[in-house]
N, C-alpha and C positions, 0 to 999 in steps of 0.2 A: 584489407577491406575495413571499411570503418563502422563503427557501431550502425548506424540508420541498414545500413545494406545488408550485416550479419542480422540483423532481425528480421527484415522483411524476405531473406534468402530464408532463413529458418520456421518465421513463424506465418507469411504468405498472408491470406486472407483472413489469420485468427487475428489480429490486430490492424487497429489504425494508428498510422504516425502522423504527427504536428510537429513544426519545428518554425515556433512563433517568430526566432530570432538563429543565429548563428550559432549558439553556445548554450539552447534547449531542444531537447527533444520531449516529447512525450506521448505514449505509446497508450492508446486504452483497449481493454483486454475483456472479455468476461469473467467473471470468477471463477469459472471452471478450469479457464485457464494461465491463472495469476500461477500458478505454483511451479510450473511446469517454467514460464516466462522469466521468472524472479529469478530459479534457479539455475538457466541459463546467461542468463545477465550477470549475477552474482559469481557464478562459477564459472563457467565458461569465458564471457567475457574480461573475467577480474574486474568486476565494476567495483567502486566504495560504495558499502552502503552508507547514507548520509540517515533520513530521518524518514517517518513518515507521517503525513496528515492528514486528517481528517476531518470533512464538511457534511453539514448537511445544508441539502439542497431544496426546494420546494415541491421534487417529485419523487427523490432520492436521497442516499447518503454515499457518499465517495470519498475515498482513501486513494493518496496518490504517497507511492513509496517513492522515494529521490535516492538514487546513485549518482555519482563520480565518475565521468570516464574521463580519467585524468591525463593520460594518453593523448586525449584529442583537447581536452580543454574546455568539456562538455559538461551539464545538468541532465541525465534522462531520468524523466519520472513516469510510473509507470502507475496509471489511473485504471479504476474498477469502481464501477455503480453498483450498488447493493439496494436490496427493495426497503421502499422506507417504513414496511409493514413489518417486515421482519431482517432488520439487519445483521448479517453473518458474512461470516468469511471465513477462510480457514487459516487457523496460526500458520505463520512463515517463522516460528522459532526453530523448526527441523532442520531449517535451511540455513537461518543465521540467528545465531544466535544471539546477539547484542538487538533484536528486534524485541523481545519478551518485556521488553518498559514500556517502549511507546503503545505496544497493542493495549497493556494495562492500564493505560493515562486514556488511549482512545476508548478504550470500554467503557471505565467509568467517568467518561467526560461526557459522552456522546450516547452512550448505548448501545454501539458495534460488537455483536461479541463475536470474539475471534475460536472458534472449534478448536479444540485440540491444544486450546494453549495448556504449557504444564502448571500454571499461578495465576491464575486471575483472577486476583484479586485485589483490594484499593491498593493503590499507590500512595495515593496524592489527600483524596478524603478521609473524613476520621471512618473508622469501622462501622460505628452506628446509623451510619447515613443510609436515609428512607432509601431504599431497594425500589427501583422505577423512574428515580429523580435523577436525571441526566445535565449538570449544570449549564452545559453549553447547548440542548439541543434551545431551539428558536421555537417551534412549532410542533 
């Protein structure tokens, strides 16, 4: 069975899939239920995790995590909106660990914080940097 089918067999009416082209998928989720989704993708599936990004958008801020299903030849990214009043999500470091950089670049890029991360703290900026000043956010 191929990824698109194993998800919508497991996860049913908790997500919507797109598949703009042959060789993307991408599934958006709530955040309630990224962890549960990630964790079967990652593990279950054997997906790569590849990277994740993060935007802010003019109603919202969204994070799309990118796996490998290298098996099929595939991109699935797997997207969650966050309220742009208070954006949160919950660390995916429990789950994979090579995640714990990019949540700390998307924190302090953006102003996402991720719950439960075990360092979050700058990466990328000096330490003194004003506390609130987000360099990538637009608006």
């Amino acid at each position: 069975m191929n990824a698109e089918n194993r998800l919508r067999e497991k996860f049913g009416e908790k997500i919507k899939i797109e598949k703009p082209n042959e060789k993307r998928i991408y599934v958006t989720c709530d955040k309630d239920d990224l962890e549960e989704i990630v964790k079967f993708i990652f593990r279950d599936m054997d997906a790569r995790y590849i990277v994740a990004t993060g935007l802010q958008n003019f109603d919202n801020f969204e994070i799309l995590y990118h796996f490998g299903i290298d098996d099929e030849g595939k991109v699935l990214s797997v997207r969650v909106y966050l309220d742009k009043d208070k954006p949160e999500v919950k660390s995916l470091t429990h789950i994979i660990p090579g995640i714990a950089w990019i949540e700390r670049e998307i924190w302090e890029l953006l102003g996402i914080n991720f719950v439960g991360h075990p360092n979050l703290k700058h990466l990328l900026l000096p330490e003194d940097w004003p506390e609130g000043n987000y360099p990538l956010r637009k608006y």
